[in-house]
Short mmCIF file of the C-alpha atoms (twelve columns), coordinates in Angstrom:
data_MODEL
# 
_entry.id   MODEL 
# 
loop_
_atom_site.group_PDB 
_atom_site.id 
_atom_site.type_symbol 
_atom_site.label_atom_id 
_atom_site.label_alt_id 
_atom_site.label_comp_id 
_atom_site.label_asym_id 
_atom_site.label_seq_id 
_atom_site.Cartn_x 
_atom_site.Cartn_y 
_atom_site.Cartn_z 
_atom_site.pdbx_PDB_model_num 
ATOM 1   C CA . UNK A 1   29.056  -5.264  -94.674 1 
ATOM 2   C CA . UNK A 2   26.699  -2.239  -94.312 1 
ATOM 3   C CA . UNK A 3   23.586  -4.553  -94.653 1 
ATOM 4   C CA . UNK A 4   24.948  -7.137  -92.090 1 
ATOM 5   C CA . UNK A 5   26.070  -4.903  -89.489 1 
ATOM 6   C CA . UNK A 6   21.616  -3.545  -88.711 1 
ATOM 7   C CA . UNK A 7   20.694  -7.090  -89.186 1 
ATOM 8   C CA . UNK A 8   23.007  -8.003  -86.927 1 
ATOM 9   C CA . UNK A 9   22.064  -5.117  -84.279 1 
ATOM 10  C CA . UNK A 10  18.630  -5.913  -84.838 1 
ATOM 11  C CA . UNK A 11  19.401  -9.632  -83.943 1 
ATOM 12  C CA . UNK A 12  20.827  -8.773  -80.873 1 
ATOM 13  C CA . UNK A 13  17.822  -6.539  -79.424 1 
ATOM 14  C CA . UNK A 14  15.132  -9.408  -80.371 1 
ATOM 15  C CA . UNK A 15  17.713  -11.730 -78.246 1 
ATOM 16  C CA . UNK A 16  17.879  -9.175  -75.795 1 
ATOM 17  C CA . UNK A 17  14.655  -8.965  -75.250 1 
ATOM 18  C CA . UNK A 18  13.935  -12.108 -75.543 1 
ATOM 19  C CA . UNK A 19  16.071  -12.901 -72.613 1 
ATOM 20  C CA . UNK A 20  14.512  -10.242 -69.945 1 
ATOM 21  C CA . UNK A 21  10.994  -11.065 -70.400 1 
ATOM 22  C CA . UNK A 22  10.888  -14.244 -67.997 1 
ATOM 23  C CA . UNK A 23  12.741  -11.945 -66.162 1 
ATOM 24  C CA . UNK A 24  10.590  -9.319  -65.552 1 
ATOM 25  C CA . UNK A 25  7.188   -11.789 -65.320 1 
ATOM 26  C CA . UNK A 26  9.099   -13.417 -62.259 1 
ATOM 27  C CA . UNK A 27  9.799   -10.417 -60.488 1 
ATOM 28  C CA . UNK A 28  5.960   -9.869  -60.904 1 
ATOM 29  C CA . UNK A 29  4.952   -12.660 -59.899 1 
ATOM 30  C CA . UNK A 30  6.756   -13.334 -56.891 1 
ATOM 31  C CA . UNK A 31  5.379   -10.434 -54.467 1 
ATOM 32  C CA . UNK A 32  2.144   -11.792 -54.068 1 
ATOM 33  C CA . UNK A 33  3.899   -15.028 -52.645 1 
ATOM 34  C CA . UNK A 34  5.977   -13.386 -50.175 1 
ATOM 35  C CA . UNK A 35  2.723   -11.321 -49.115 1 
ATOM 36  C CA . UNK A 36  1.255   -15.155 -48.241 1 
ATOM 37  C CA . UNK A 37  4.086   -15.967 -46.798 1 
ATOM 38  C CA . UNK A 38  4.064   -13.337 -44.329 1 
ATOM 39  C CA . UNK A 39  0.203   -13.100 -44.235 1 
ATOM 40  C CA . UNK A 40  0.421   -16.980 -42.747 1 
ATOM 41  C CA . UNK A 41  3.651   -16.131 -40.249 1 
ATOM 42  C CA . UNK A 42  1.632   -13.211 -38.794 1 
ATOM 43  C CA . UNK A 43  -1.756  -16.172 -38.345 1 
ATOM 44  C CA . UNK A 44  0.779   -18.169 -36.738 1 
ATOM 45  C CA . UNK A 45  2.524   -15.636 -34.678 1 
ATOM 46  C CA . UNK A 46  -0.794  -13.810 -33.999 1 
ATOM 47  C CA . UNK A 47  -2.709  -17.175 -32.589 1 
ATOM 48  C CA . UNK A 48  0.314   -18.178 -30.598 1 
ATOM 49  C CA . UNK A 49  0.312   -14.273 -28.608 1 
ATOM 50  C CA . UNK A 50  -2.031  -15.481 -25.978 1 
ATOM 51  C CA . UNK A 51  -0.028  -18.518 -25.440 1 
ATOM 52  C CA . UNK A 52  2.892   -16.668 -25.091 1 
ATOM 53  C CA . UNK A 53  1.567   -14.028 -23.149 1 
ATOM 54  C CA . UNK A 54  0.614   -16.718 -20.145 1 
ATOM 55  C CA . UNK A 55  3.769   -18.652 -19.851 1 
ATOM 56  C CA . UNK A 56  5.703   -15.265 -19.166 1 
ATOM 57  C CA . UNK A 57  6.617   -15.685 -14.966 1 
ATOM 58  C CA . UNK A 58  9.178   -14.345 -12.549 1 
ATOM 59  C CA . UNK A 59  12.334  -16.714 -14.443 1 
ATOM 60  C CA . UNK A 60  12.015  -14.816 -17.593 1 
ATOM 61  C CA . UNK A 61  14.185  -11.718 -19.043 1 
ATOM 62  C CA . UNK A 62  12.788  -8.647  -19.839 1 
ATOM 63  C CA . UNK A 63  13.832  -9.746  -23.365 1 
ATOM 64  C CA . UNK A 64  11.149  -11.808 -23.642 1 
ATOM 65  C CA . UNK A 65  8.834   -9.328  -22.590 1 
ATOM 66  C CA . UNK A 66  9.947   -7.188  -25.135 1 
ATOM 67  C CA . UNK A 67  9.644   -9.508  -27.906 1 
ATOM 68  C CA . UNK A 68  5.802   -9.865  -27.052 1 
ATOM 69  C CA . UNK A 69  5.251   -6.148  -26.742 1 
ATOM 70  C CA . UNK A 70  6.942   -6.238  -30.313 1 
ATOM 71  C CA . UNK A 71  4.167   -8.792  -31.747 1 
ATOM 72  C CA . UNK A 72  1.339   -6.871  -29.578 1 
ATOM 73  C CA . UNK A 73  2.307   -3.984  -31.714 1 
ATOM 74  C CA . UNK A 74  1.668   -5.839  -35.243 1 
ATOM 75  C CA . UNK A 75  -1.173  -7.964  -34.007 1 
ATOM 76  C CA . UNK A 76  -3.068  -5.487  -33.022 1 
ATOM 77  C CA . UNK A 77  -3.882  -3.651  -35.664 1 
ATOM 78  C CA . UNK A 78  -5.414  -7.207  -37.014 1 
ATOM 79  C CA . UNK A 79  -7.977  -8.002  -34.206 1 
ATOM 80  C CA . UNK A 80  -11.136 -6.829  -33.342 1 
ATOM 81  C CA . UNK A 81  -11.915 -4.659  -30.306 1 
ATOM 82  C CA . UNK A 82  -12.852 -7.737  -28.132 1 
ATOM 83  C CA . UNK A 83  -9.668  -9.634  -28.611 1 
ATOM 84  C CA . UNK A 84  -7.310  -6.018  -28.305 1 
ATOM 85  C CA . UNK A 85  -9.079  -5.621  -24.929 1 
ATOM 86  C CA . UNK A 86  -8.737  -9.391  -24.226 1 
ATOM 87  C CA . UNK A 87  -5.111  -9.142  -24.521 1 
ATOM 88  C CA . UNK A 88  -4.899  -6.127  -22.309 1 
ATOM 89  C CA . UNK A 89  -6.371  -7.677  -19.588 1 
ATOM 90  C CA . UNK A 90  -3.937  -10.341 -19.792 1 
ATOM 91  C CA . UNK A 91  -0.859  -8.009  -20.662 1 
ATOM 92  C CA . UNK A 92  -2.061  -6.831  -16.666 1 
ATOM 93  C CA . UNK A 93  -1.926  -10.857 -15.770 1 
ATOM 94  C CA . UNK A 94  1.864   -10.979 -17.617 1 
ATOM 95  C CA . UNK A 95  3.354   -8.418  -15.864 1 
ATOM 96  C CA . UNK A 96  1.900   -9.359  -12.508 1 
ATOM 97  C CA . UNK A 97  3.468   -12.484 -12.836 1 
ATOM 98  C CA . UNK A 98  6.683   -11.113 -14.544 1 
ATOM 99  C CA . UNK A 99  7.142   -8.815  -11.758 1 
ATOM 100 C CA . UNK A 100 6.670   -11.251 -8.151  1 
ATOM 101 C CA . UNK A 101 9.261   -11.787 -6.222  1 
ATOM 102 C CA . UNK A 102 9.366   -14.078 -3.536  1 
ATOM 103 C CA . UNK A 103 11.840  -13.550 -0.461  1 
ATOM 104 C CA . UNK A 104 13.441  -14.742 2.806   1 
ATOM 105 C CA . UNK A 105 12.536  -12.850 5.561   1 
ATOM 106 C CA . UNK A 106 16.427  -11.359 5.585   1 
ATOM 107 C CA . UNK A 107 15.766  -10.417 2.150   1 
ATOM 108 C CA . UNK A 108 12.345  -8.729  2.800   1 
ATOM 109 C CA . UNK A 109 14.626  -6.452  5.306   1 
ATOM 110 C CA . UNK A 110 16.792  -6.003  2.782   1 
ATOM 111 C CA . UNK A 111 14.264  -5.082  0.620   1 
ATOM 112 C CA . UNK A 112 12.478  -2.440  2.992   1 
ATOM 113 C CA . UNK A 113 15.752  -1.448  4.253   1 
ATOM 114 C CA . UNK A 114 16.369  -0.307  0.345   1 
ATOM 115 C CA . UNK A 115 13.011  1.208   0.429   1 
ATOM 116 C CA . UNK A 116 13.470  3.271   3.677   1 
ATOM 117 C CA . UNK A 117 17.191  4.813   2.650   1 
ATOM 118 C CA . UNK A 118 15.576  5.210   -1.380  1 
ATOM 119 C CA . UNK A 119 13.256  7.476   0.781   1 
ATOM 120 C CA . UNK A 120 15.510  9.451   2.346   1 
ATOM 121 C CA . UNK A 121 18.134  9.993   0.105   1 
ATOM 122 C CA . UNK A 122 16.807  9.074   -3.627  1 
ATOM 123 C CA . UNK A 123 20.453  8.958   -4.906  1 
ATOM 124 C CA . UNK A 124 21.873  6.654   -2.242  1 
ATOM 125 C CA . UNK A 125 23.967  3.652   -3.530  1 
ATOM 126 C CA . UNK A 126 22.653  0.936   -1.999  1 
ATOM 127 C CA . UNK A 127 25.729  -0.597  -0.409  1 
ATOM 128 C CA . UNK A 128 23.936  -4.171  0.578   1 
ATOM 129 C CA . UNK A 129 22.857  -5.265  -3.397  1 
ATOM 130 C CA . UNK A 130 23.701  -9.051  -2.661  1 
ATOM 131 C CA . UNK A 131 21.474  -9.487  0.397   1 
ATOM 132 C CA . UNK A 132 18.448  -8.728  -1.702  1 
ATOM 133 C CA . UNK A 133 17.209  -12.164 -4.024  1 
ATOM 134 C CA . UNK A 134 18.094  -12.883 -7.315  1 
ATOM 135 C CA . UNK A 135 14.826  -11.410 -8.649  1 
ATOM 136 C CA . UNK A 136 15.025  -8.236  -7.177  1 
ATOM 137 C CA . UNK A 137 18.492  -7.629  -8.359  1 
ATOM 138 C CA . UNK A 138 17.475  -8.425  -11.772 1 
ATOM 139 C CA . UNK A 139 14.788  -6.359  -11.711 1 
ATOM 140 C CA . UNK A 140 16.296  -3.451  -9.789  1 
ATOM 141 C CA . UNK A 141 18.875  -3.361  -12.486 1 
ATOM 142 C CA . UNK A 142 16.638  -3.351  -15.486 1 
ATOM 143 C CA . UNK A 143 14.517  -0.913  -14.723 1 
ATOM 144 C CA . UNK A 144 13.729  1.634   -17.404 1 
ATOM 145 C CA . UNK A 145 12.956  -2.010  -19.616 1 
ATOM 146 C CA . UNK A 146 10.304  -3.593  -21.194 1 
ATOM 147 C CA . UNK A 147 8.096   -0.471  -19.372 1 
ATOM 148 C CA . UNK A 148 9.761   -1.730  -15.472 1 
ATOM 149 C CA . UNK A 149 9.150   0.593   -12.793 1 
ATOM 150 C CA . UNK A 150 9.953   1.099   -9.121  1 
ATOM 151 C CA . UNK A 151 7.780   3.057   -7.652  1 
ATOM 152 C CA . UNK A 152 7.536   4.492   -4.126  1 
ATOM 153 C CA . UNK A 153 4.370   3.329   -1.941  1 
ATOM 154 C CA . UNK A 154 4.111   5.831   0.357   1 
ATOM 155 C CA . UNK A 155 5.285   3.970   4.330   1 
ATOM 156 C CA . UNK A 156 9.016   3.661   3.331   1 
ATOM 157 C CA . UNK A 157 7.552   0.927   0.718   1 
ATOM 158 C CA . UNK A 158 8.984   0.192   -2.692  1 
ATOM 159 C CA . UNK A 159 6.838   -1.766  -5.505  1 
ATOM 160 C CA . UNK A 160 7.385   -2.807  -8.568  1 
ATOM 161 C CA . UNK A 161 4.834   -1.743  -11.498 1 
ATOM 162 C CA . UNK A 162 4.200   -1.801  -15.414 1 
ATOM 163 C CA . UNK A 163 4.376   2.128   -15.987 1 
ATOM 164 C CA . UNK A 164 1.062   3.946   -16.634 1 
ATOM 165 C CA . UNK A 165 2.893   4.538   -20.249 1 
ATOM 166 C CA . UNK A 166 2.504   0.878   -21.685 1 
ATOM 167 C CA . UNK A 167 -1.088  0.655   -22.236 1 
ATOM 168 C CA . UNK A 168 -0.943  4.538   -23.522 1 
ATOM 169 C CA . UNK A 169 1.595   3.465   -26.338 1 
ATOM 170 C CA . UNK A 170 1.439   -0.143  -26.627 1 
ATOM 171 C CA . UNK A 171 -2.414  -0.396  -27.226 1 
ATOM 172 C CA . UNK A 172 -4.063  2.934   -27.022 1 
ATOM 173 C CA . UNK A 173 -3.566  3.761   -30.814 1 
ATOM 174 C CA . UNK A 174 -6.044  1.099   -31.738 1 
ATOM 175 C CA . UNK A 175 -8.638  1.681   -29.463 1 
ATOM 176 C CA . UNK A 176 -11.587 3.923   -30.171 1 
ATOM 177 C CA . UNK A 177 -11.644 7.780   -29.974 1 
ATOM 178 C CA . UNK A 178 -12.988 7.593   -26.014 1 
ATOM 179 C CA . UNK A 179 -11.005 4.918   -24.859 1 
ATOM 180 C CA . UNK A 180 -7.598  6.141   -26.550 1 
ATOM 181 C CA . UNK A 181 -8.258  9.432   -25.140 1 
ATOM 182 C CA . UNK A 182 -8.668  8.050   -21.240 1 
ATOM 183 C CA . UNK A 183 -5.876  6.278   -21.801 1 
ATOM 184 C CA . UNK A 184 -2.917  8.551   -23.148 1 
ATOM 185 C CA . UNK A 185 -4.671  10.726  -20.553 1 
ATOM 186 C CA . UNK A 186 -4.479  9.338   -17.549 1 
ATOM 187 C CA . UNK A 187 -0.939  7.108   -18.629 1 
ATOM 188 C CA . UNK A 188 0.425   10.898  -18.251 1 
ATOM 189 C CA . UNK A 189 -1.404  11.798  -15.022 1 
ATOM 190 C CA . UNK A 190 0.340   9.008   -13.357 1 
ATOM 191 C CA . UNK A 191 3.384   9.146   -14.365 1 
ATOM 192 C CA . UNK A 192 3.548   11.215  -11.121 1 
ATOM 193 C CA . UNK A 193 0.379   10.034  -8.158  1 
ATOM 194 C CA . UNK A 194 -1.654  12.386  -6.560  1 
ATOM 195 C CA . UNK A 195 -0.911  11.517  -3.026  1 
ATOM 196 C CA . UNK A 196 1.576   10.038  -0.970  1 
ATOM 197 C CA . UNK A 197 1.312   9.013   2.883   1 
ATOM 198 C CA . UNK A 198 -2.140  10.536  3.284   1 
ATOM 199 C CA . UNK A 199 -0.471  13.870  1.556   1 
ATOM 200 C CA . UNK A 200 -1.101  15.579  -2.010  1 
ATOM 201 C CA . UNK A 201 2.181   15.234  -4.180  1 
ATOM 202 C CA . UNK A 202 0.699   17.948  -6.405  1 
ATOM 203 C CA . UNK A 203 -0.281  21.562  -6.399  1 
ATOM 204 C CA . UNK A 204 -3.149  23.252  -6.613  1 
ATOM 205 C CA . UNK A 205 -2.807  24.495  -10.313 1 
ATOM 206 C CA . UNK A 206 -2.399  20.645  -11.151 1 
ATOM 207 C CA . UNK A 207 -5.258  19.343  -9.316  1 
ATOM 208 C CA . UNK A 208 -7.316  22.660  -11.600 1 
ATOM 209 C CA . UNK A 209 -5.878  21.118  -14.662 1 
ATOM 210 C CA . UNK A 210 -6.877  17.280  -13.634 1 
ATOM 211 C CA . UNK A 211 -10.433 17.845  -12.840 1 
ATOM 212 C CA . UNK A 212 -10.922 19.957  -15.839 1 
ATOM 213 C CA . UNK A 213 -9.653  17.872  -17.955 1 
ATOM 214 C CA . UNK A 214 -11.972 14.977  -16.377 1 
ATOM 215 C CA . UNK A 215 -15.044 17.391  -16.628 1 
ATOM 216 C CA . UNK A 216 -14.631 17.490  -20.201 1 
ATOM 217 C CA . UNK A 217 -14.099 14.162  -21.502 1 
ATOM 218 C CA . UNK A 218 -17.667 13.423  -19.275 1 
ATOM 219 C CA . UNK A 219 -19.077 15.766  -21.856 1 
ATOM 220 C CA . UNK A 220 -17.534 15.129  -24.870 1 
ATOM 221 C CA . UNK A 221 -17.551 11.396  -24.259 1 
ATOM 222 C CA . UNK A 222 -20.592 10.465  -22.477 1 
ATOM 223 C CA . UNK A 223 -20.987 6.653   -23.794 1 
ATOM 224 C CA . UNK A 224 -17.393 6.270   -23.164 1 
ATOM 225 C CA . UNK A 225 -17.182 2.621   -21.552 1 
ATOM 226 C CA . UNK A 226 -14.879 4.455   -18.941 1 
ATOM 227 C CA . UNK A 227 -17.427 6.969   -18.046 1 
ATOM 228 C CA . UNK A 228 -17.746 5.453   -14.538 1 
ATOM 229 C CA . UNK A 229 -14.108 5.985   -14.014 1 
ATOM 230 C CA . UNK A 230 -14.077 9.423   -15.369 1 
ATOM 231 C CA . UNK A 231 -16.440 10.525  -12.770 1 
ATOM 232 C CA . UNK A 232 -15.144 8.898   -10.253 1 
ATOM 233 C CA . UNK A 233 -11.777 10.331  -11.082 1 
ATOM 234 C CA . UNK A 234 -13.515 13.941  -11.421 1 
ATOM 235 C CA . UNK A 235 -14.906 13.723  -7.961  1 
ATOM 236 C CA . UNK A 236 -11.194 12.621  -6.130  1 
ATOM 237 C CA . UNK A 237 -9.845  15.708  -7.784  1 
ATOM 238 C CA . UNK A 238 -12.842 18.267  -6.560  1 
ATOM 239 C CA . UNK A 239 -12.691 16.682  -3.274  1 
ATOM 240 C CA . UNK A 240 -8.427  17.050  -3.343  1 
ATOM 241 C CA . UNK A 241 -9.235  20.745  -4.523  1 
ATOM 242 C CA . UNK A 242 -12.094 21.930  -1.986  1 
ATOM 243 C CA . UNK A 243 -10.842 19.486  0.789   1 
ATOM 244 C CA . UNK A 244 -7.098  18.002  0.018   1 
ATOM 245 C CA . UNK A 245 -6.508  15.647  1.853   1 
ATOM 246 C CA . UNK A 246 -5.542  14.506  6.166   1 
ATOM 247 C CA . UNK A 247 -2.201  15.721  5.728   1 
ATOM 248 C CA . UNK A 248 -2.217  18.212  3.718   1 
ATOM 249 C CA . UNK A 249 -5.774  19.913  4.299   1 
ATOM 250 C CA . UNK A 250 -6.940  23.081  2.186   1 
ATOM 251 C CA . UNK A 251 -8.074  24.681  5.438   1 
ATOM 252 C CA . UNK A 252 -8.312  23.563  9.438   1 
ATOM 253 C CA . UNK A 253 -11.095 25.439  9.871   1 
ATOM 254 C CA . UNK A 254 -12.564 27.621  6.619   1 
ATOM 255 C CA . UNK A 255 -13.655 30.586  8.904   1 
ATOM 256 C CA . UNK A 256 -12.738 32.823  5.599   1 
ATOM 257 C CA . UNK A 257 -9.994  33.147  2.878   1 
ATOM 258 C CA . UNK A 258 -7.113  33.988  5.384   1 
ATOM 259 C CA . UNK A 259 -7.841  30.542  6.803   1 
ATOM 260 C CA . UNK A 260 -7.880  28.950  3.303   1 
ATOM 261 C CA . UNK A 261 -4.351  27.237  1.520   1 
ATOM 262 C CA . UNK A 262 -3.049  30.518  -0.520  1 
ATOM 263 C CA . UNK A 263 -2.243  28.785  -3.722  1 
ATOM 264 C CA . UNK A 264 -5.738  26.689  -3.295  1 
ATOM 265 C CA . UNK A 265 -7.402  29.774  -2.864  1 
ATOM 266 C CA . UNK A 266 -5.437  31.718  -5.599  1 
ATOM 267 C CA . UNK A 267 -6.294  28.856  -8.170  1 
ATOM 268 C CA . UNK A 268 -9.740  28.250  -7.103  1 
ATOM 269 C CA . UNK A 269 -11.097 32.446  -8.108  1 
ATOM 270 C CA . UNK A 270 -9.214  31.883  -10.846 1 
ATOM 271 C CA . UNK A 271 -11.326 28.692  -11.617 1 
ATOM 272 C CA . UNK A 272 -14.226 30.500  -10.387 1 
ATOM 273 C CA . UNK A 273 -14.432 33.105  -13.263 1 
ATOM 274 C CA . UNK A 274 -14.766 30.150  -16.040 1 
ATOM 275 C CA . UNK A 275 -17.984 30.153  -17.577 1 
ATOM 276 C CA . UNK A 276 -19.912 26.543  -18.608 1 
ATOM 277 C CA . UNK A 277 -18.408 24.570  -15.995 1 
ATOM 278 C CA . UNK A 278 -19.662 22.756  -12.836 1 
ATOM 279 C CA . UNK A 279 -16.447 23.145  -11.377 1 
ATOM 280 C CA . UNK A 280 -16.239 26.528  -11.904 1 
ATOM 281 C CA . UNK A 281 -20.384 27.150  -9.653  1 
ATOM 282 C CA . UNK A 282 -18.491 24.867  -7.194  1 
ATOM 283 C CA . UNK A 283 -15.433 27.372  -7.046  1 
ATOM 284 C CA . UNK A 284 -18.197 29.991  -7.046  1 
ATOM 285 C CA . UNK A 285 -19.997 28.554  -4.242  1 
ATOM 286 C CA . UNK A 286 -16.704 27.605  -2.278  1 
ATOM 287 C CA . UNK A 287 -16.107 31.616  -1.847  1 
ATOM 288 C CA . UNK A 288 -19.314 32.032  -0.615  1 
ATOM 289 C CA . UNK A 289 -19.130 29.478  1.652   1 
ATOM 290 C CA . UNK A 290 -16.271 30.972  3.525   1 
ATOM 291 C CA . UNK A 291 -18.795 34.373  3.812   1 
ATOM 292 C CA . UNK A 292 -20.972 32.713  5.827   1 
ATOM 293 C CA . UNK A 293 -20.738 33.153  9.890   1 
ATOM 294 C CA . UNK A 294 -21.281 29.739  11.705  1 
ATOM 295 C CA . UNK A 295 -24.565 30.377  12.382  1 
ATOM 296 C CA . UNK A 296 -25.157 30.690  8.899   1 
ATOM 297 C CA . UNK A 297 -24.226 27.841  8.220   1 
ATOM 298 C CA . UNK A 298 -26.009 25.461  11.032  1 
ATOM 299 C CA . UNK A 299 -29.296 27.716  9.935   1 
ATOM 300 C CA . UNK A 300 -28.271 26.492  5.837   1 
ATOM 301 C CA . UNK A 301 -26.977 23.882  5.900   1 
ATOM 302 C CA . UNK A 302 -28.547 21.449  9.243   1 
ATOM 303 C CA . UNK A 303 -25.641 18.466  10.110  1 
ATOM 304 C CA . UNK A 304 -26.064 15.444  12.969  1 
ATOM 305 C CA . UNK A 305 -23.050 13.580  13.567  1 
ATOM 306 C CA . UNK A 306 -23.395 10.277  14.624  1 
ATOM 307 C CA . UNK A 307 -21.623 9.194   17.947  1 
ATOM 308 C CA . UNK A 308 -18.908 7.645   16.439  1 
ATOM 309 C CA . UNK A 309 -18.103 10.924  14.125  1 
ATOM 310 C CA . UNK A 310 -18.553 12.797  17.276  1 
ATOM 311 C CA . UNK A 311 -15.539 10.771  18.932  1 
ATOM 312 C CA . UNK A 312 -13.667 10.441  15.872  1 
ATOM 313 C CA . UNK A 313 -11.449 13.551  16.948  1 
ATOM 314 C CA . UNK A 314 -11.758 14.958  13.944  1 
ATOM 315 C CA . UNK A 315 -13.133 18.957  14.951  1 
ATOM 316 C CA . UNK A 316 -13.966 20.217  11.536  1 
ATOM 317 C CA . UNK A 317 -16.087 17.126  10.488  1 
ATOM 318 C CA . UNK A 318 -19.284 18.978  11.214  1 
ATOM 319 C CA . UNK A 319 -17.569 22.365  8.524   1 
ATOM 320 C CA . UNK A 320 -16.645 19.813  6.093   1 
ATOM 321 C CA . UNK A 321 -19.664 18.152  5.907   1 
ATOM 322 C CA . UNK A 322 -21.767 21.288  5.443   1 
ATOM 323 C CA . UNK A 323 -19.224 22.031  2.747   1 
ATOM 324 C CA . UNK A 324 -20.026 19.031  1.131   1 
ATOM 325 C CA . UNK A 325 -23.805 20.061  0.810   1 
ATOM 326 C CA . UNK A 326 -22.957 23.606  -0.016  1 
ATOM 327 C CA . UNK A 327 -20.757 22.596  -3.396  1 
ATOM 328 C CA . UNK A 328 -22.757 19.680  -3.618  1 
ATOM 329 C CA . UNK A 329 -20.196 17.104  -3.340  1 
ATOM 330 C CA . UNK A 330 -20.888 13.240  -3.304  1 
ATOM 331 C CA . UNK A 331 -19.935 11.449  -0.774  1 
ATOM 332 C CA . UNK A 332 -16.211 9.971   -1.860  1 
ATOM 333 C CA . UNK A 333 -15.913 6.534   -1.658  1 
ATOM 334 C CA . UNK A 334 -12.362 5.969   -0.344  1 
ATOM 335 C CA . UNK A 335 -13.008 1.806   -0.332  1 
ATOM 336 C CA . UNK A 336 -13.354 2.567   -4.357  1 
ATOM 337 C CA . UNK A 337 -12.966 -1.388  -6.348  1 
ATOM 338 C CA . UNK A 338 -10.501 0.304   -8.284  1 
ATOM 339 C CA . UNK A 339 -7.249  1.823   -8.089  1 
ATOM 340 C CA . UNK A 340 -7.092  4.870   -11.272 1 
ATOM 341 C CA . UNK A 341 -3.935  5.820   -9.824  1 
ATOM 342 C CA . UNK A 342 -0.680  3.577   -10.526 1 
ATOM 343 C CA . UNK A 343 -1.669  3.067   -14.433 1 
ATOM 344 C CA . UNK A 344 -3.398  4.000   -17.813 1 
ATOM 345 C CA . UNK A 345 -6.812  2.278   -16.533 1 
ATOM 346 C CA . UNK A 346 -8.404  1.766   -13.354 1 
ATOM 347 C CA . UNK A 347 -7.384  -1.535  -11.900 1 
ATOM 348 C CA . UNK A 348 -8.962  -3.858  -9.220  1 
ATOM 349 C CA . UNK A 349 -6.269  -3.120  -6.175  1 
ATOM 350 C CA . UNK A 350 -3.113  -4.710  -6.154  1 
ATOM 351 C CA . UNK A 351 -3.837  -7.582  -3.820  1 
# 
């Protein structure tokens, strides 16, 4: 008995054994299957995004939307920086089409009427939902989804828009250093526009803190392919810092610093005593400017208005003008191609 009971055990380990080794070869081998598997579902999936992507229109759910942001996110990281920027452009083309809405005239009224009491009292319950279409009740009630946004216009006008934060977190993290940069940057600068019904929506120190920012990413990215935007976007903030804007001017008449906006003034010698920064000579030369008796200026700085500037009724054209040469400000294109204010790239207008 004391020689069959280790025979016995020993048996039972060799069977034991025995038994787990197919065991332990399948669980090896069947990883790299499942890794096919999946490999081939993400081909599919991946080559079908376009597709997808275009038959999105104004009868779908922002559940669907979602579910393609979802396979943007995994497809991504798998495509080459043509085909990322590819689908970008056409993520713009999706929600353009996700987002029209097509009305009676009673519910265009309906519609504005929304806009106008939105305007005047933000928290107002709008008491007249049904009149408005199908769409726009949809979409007024998911919004906060799938990146949906109702944004105000400016002219008691409501829009609909993707918000500036879906490019910035959607497809920003695969782009390179430059373009990632413009993009989580300005996604964040929008979140709340510049300017409203020919007025600034933002102060002073904000405006410092936007054209800074655009300053430096010209120099530390100057082969960034949004280097045209970035200056363009540097000179709307100078001109919204020296100049603001018709309805909200910096100064009526920059005789001197009493006549000057106080927090524009108090922000721009503060920007003044920064050192390695055009900005900063412009802030420099801004002060001087408002040193310099009229005469001065019309002796420095020579300005003909044409006859229509002349009868525009504008009576500081001629000071702002000779402002312009004095910081050496380009002439701002106001008619700009592109709209870099509603999203996380600068966008032919909304037609």
């Amino acid at each position: 008995m004391l020689l069959f009971k280790p025979c016995f055990a020993l048996l039972c380990s060799i069977l034991l054994l025995g038994c787990q080794q197919p065991e332990s070869q399948v669980a090896q081998e069947q990883p790299p299957k499942q890794q096919q598997e999946i490999a081939v579902d993400l081909t599919e999936m991946c080559k079908n995004l376009k597709k997808s992507m275009l038959e999105i229109n104004n009868q779908r759910t922002t559940f669907a939307l979602e579910e393609i942001n979802q396979d943007l996110k995994v497809c991504l990281p798998l495509l080459k920086l043509r085909e990322q920027k590819e689908l970008m452009e056409l993520s713009g083309t999706m929600y353009d089409n996700f987002l029209q809405v097509e009305r009676t005239p009673q519910q265009q009224l309906a519609f504005e009427q929304y806009a106008f009491d939105m305007a005047q009292h933000p928290t107002i319950q709008q008491s007249h939902f049904e009149q408005f279409s199908l769409r726009d009740q949809y979409l007024i009630k998911h919004q906060g989804q799938a990146y949906i946004e109702l944004m105000d216009q400016g002219e008691g006008m409501l829009a609909y828009r993707r918000s500036p934060q879906y490019l910035a977190i959607v497809f920003a993290p695969y782009m390179p250093e430059a373009e990632k940069a413009f993009m989580t940057e300005l996604a964040q600068q929008n979140t709340q526009v510049p300017f409203l019904d020919g007025a600034l929506t933002i102060d002073p120190q904000e405006i410092v803190i936007r054209a800074l920012f655009w300053e430096n990413y010209l120099q530390q990215y100057p082969r960034s392919s949004y280097r045209h935007d970035a200056e363009y976007l540097l000179q709307m903030y100078t001109h919204f810092l020296f100049k603001g804007m018709n309805n909200s001017p910096v100064s009526e008449s920059y005789n001197d610093q009493n006549a000057i906006n106080s927090s524009s003034l108090f922000e721009i010698k503060k920007l003044a005593k920064l050192k390695h920064s055009h900005l900063s000579w412009q802030a420099q030369r801004f002060l001087q400017f408002l040193e310099l008796s009229e005469q001065q200026r019309n002796a420095q700085m020579p300005v003909q208005l044409s006859p229509q500037q002349k009868q525009s009724g504008q009576s500081n054209l001629q000071t702002l003008k000779q402002l312009d040469q004095f910081l050496d400000l380009p002439e701002l294109n106001t008619r700009s191609p592109r709209d870099c204010f509603r999203d996380a790239i600068c966008l032919a207008p909304a037609k």
